[in-house]
TORKOL-4160 file (C-alpha; in steps of 0.2 Angstrom, whole numbers, padded with zeros to 4 digits, m for minus):
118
<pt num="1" X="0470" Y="0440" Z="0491"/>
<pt num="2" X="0461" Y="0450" Z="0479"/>
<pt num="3" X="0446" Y="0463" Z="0482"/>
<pt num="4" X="0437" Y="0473" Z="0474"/>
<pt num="5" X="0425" Y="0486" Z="0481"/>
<pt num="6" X="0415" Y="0496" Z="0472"/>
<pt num="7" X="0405" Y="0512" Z="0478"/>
<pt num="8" X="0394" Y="0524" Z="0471"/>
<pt num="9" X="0377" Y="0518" Z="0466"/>
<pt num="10" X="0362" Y="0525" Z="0473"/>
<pt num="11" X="0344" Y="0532" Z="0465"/>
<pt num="12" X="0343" Y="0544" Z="0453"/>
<pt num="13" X="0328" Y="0552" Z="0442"/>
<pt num="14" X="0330" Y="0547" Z="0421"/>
<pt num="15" X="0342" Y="0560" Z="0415"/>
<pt num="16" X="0352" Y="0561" Z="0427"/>
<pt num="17" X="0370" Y="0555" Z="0431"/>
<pt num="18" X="0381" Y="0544" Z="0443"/>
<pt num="19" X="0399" Y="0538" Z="0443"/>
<pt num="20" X="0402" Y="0521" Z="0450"/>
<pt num="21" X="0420" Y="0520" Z="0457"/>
<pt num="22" X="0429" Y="0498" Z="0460"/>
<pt num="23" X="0445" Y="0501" Z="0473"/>
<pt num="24" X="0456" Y="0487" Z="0468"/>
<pt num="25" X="0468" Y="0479" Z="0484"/>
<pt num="26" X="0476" Y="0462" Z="0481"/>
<pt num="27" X="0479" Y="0465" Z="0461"/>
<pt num="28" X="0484" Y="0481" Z="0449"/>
<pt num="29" X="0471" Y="0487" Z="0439"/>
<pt num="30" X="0485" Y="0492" Z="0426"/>
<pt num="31" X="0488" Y="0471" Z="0427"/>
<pt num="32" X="0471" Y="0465" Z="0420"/>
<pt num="33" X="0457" Y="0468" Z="0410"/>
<pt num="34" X="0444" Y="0479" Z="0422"/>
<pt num="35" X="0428" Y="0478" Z="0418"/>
<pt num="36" X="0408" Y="0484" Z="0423"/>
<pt num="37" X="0393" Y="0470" Z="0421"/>
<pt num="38" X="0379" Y="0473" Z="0427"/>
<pt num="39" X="0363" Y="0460" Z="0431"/>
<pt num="40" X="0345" Y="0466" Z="0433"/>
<pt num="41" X="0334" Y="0456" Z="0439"/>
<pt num="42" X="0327" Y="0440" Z="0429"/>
<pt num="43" X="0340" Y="0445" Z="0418"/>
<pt num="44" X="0358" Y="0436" Z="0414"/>
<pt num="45" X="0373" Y="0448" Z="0418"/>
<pt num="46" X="0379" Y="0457" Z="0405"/>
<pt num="47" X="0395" Y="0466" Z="0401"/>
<pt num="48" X="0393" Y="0486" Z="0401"/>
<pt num="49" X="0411" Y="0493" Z="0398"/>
<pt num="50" X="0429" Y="0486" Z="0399"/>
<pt num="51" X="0446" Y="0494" Z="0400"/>
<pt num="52" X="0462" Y="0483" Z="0393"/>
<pt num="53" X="0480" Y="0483" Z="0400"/>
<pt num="54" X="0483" Y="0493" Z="0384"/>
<pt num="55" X="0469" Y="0506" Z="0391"/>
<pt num="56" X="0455" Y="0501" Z="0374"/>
<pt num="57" X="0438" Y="0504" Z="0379"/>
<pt num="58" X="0424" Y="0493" Z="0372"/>
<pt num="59" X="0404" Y="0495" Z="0378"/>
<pt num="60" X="0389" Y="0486" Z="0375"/>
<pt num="61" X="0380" Y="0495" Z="0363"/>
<pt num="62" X="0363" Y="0500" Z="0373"/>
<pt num="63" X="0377" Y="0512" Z="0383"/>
<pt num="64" X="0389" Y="0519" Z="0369"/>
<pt num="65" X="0388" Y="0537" Z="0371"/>
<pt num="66" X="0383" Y="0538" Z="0387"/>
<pt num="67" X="0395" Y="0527" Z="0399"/>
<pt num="68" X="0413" Y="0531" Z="0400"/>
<pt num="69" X="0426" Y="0519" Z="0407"/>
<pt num="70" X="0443" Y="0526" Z="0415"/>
<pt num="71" X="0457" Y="0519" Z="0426"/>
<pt num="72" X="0468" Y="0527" Z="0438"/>
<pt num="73" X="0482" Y="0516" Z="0441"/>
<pt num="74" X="0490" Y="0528" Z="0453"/>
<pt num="75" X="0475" Y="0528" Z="0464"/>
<pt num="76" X="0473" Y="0511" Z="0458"/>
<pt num="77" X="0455" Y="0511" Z="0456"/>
<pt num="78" X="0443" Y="0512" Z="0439"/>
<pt num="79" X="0427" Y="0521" Z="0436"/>
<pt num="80" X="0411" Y="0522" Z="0425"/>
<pt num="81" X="0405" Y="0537" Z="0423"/>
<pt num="82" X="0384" Y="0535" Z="0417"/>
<pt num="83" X="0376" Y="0551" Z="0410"/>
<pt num="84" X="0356" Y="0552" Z="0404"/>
<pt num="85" X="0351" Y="0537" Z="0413"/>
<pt num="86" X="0336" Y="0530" Z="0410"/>
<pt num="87" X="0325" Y="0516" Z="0417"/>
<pt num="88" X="0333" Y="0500" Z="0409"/>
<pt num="89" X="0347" Y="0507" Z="0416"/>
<pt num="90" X="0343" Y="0498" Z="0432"/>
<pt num="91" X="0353" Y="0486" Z="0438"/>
<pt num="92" X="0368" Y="0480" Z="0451"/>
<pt num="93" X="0383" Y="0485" Z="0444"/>
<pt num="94" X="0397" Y="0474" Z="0449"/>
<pt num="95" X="0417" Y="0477" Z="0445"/>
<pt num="96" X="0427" Y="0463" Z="0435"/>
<pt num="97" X="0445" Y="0460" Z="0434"/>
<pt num="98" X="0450" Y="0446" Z="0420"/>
<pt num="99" X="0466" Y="0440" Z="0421"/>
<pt num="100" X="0474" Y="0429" Z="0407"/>
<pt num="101" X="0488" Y="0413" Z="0411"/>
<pt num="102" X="0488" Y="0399" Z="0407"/>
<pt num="103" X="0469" Y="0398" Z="0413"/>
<pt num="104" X="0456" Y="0412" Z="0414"/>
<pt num="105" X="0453" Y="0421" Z="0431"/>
<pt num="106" X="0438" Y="0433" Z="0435"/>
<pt num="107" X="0439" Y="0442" Z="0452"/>
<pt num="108" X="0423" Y="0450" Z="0455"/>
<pt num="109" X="0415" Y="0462" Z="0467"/>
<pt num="110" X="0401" Y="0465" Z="0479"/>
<pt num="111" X="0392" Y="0475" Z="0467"/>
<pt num="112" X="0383" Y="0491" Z="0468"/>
<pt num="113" X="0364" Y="0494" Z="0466"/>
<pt num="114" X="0357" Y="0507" Z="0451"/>
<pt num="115" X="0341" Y="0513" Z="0452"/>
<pt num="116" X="0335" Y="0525" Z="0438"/>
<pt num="117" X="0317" Y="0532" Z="0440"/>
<pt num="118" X="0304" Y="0538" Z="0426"/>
């Protein structure tokens, strides 16, 4: 069974920085494409930054510069990293892992809360 934890999130002033950490059990993170959407409220979730098997990062454009993905497949685990945070930051972050058969399959976790205030 898969799961995916993810830890991390918490309040922090604009500016500032947090690093949002999904612990994989069930599945290797080296084995799909791991990724960070996050949803803020009345809003559709949205894909932040992904990580493929071949370790190619992509982000969403309102976080280029700022967000850095990474994996650690020893620890089996990926990160985001989120410097100068700003308000419309605000969001639950939740980790993703695609995999790709014959048919799609998303694992998702609990998600983490991120609050930025001004």
């Amino acid at each position: 069974q898969v799961h995916l934890v993810e830890s991390g999130g918490g309040l922090v002033q604009a500016g500032g920085s947090l690093r949002l950490s999904c612990a994989a059990s069930g599945i290797a993170v080296s084995s799909a494409r791991m990724g960070w959407y996050r949803q803020a409220p009345g809003k559709q979730r949205e894909l932040v930054a992904s990580i493929t098997l071949g370790g190619s990062t992509n982000y969403a454009d309102a976080v280029k510069g700022r967000f850095t993905i990474s994996r650690d497949n020893a620890k089996n685990t990926v990160s985001l990293q989120m410097n100068s945070l700003n308000p419309e930051d605000t969001a639950v972050y939740y980790c993703n892992a695609l995999l790709f058969g014959l048919v799609r399959v998303d694992y998702w976790g609990q998600g983490a809360q991120v609050t930025v205030s001004s």
